[in-house]
KOLDO-818814 format. One record per residue: residue number from 1; x, y, z of N, C-alpha, C in turn. Coordinates in Angstrom, 3 decimals. Layout:
N
+-----+----------+----------+----------+----------+----------+----------+----------+----------+----------+
|   k |     n.px |     n.py |     n.pz |    ca.px |    ca.py |    ca.pz |     c.px |     c.py |     c.pz |
+-----+----------+----------+----------+----------+----------+----------+----------+----------+----------+
| NUM |        X |        Y |        Z |        X |        Y |        Z |        X |        Y |        Z |
...
+-----+----------+----------+----------+----------+----------+----------+----------+----------+----------+
! end
This chain:
86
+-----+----------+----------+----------+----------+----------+----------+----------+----------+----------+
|   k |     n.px |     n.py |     n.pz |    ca.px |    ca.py |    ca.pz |     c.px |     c.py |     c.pz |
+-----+----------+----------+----------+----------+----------+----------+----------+----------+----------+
|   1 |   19.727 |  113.234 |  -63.881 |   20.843 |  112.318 |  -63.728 |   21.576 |  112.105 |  -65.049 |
|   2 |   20.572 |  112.108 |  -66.192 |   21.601 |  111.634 |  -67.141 |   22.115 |  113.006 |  -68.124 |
|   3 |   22.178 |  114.355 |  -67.170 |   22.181 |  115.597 |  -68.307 |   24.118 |  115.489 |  -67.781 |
|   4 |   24.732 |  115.158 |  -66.783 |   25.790 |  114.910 |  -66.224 |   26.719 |  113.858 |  -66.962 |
|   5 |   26.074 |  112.912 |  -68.125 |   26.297 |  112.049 |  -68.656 |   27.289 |  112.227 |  -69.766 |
|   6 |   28.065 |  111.623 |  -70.275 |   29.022 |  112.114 |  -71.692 |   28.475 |  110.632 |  -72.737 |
|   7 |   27.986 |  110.756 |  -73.894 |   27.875 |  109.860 |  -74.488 |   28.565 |  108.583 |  -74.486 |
|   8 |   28.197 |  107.270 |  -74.718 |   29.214 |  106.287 |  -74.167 |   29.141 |  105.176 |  -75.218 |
|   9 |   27.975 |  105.268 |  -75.923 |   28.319 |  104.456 |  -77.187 |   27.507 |  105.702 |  -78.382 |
|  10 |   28.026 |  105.178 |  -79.427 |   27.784 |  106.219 |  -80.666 |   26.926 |  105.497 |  -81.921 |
|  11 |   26.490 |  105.899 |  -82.535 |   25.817 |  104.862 |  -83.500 |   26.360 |  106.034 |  -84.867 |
|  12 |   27.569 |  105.167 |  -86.164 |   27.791 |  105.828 |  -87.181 |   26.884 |  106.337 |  -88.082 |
|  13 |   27.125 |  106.511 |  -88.874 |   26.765 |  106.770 |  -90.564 |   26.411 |  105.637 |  -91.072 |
|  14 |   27.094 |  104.555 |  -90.500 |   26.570 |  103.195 |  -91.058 |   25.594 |  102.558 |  -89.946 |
|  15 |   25.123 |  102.894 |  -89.282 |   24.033 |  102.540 |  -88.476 |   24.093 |  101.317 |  -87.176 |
|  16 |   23.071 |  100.850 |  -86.915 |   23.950 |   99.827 |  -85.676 |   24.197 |   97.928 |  -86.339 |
|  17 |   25.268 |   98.439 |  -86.108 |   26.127 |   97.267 |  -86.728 |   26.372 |   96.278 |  -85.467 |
|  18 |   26.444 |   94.895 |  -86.012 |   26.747 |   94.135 |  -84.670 |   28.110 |   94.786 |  -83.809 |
|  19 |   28.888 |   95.086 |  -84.379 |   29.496 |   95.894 |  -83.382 |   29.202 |   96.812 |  -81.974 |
|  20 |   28.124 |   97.966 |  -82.484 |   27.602 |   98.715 |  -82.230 |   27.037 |   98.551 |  -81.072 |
|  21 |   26.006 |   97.186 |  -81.635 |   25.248 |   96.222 |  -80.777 |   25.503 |   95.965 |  -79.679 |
|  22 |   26.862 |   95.144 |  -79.628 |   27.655 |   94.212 |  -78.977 |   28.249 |   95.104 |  -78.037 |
|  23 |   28.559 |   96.465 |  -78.302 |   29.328 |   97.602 |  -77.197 |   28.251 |   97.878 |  -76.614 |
|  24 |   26.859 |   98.250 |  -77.071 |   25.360 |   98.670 |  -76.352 |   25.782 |   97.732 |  -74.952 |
|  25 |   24.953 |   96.754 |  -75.527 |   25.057 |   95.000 |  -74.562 |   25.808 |   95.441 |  -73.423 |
|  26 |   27.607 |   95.499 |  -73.977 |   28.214 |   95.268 |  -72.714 |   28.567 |   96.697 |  -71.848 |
|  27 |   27.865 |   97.701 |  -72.641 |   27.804 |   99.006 |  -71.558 |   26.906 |   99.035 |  -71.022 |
|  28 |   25.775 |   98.223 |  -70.795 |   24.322 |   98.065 |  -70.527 |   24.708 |   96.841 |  -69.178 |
|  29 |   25.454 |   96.501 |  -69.452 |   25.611 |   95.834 |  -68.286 |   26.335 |   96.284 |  -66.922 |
|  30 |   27.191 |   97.430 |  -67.224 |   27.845 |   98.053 |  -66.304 |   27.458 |   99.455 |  -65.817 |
|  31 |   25.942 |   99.961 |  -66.902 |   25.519 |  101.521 |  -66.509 |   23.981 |  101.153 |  -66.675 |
|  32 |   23.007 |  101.548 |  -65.690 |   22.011 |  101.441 |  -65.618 |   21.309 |  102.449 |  -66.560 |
|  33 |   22.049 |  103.745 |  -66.404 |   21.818 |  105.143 |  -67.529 |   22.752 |  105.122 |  -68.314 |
|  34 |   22.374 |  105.402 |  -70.111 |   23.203 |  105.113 |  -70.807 |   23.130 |  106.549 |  -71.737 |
|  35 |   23.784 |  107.324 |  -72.028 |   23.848 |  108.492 |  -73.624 |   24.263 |  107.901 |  -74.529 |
|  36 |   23.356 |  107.700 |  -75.552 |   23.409 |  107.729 |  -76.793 |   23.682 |  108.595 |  -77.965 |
|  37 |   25.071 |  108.930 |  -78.380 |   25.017 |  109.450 |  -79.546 |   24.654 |  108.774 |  -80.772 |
|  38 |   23.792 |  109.349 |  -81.743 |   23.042 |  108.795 |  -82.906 |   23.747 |  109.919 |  -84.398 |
|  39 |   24.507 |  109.401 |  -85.241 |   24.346 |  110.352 |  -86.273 |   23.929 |  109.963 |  -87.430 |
|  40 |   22.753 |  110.246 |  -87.567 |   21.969 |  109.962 |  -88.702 |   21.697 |  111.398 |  -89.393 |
|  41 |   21.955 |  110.908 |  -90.786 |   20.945 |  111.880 |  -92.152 |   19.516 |  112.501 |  -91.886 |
|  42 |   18.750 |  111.472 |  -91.879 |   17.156 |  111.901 |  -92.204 |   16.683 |  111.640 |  -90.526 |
|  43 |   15.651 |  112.074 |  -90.381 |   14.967 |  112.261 |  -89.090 |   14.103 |  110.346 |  -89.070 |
|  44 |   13.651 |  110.183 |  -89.685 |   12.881 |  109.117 |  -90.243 |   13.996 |  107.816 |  -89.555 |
|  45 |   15.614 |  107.930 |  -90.493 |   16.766 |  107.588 |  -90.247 |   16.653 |  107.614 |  -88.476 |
|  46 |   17.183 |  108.193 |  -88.144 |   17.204 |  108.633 |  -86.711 |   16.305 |  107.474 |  -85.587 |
|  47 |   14.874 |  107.840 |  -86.397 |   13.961 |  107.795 |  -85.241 |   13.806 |  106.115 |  -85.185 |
|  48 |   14.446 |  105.065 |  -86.363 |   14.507 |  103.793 |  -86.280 |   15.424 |  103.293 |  -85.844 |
|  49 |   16.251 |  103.819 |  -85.455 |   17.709 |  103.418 |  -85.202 |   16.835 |  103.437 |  -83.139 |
|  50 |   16.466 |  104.732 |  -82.998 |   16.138 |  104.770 |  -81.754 |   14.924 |  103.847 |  -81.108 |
|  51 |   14.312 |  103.560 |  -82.380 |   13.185 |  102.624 |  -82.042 |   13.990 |  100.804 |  -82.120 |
|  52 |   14.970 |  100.781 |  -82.903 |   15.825 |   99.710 |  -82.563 |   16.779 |   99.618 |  -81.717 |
|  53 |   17.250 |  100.724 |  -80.965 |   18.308 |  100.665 |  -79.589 |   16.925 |   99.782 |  -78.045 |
|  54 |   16.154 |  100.513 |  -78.921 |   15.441 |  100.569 |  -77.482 |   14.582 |   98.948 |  -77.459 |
|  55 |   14.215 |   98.279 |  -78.278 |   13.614 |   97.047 |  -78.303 |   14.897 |   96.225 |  -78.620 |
|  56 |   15.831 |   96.207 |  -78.525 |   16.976 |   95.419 |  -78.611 |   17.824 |   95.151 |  -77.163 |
|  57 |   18.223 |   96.634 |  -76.768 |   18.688 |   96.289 |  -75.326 |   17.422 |   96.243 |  -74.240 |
|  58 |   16.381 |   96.277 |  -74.414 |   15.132 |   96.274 |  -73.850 |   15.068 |   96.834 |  -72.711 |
|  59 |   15.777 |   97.979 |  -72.885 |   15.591 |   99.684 |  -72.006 |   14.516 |  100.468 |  -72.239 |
|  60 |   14.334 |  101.423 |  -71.318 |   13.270 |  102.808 |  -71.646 |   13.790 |  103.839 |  -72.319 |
|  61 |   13.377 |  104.666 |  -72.946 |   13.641 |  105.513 |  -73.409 |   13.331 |  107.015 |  -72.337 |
|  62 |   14.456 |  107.618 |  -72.085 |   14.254 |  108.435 |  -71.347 |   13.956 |  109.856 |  -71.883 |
|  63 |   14.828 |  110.414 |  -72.855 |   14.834 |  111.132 |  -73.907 |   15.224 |  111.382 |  -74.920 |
|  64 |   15.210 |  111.886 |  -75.830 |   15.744 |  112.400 |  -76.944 |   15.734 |  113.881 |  -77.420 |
|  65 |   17.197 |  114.681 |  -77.499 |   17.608 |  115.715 |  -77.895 |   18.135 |  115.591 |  -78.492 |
|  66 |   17.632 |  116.389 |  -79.986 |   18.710 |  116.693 |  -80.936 |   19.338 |  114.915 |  -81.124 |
|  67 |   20.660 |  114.853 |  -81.215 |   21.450 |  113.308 |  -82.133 |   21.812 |  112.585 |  -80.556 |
|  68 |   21.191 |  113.384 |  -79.369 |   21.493 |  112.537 |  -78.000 |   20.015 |  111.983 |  -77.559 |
|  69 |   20.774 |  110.413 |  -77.151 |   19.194 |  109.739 |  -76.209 |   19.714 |  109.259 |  -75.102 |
|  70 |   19.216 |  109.164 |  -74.396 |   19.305 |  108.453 |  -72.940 |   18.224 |  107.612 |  -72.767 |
|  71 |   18.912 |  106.343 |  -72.380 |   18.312 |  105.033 |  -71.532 |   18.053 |  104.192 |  -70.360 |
|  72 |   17.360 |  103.876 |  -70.269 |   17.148 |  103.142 |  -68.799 |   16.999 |  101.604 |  -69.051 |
|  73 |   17.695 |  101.339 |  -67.939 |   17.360 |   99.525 |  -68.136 |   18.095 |   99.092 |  -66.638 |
|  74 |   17.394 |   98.991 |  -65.615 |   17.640 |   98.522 |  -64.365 |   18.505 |   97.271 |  -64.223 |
|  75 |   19.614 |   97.166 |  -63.188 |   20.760 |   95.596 |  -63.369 |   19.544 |   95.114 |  -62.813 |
|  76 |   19.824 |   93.656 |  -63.255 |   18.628 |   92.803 |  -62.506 |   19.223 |   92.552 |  -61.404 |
|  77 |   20.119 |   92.540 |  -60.679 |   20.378 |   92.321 |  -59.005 |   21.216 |   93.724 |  -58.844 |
|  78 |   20.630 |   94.253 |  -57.304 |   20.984 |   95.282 |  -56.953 |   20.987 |   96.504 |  -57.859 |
|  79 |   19.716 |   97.014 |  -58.456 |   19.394 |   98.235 |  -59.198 |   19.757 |   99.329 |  -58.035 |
|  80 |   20.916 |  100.503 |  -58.766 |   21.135 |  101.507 |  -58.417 |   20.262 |  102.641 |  -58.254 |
|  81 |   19.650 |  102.761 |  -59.121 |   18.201 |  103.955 |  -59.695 |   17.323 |  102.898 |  -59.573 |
|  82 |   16.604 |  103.806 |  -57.951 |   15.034 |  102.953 |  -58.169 |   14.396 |  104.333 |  -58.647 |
|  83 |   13.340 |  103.952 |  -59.254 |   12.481 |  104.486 |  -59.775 |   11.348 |  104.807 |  -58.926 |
|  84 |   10.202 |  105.598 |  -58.513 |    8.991 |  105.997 |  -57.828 |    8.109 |  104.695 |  -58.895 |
|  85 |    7.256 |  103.917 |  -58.134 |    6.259 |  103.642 |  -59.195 |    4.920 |  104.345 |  -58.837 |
|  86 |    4.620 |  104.001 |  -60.093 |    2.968 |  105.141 |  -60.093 |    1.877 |  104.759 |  -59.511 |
+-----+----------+----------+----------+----------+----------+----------+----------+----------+----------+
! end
């Protein structure tokens, strides 16, 4: 589902800025699946930025390729993507 996806928020060179934040938030409210473009320097760089998208909008992490991630975070009324549980 989310390989169909076009990135929809971006995270700069300067990293996630309340801005950044604040666009996450309110695209998180209107897309249950989200692409993340990330452009970071160092891998290290990268992998905190992704460990802070993801405990901030308090989504799953679906994957990560290369400077793209995809997220999950169900609307709380009327979730589009149900999920199988295990």
């Amino acid at each position: 589902m989310g390989h169909a996806l076009k990135p929809v928020v971006m995270v700069g060179q300067h990293g996630l800025s309340e801005s950044v934040l604040a666009e996450l938030e309110s695209t998180m409210a209107k897309h249950e699946l989200l692409k993340i473009k990330i452009r970071a320097q160092e891998r290290d760089e990268k992998q905190q930025m992704i460990n802070q998208i993801v405990e901030v909008s308090h989504a799953h992490l679906v994957q990560v390729i290369g400077n793209i991630m995809v997220i999950y975070r169900p609307f709380d009324e009327e979730p589009q993507i149900i999920l199988p549980r295990k």
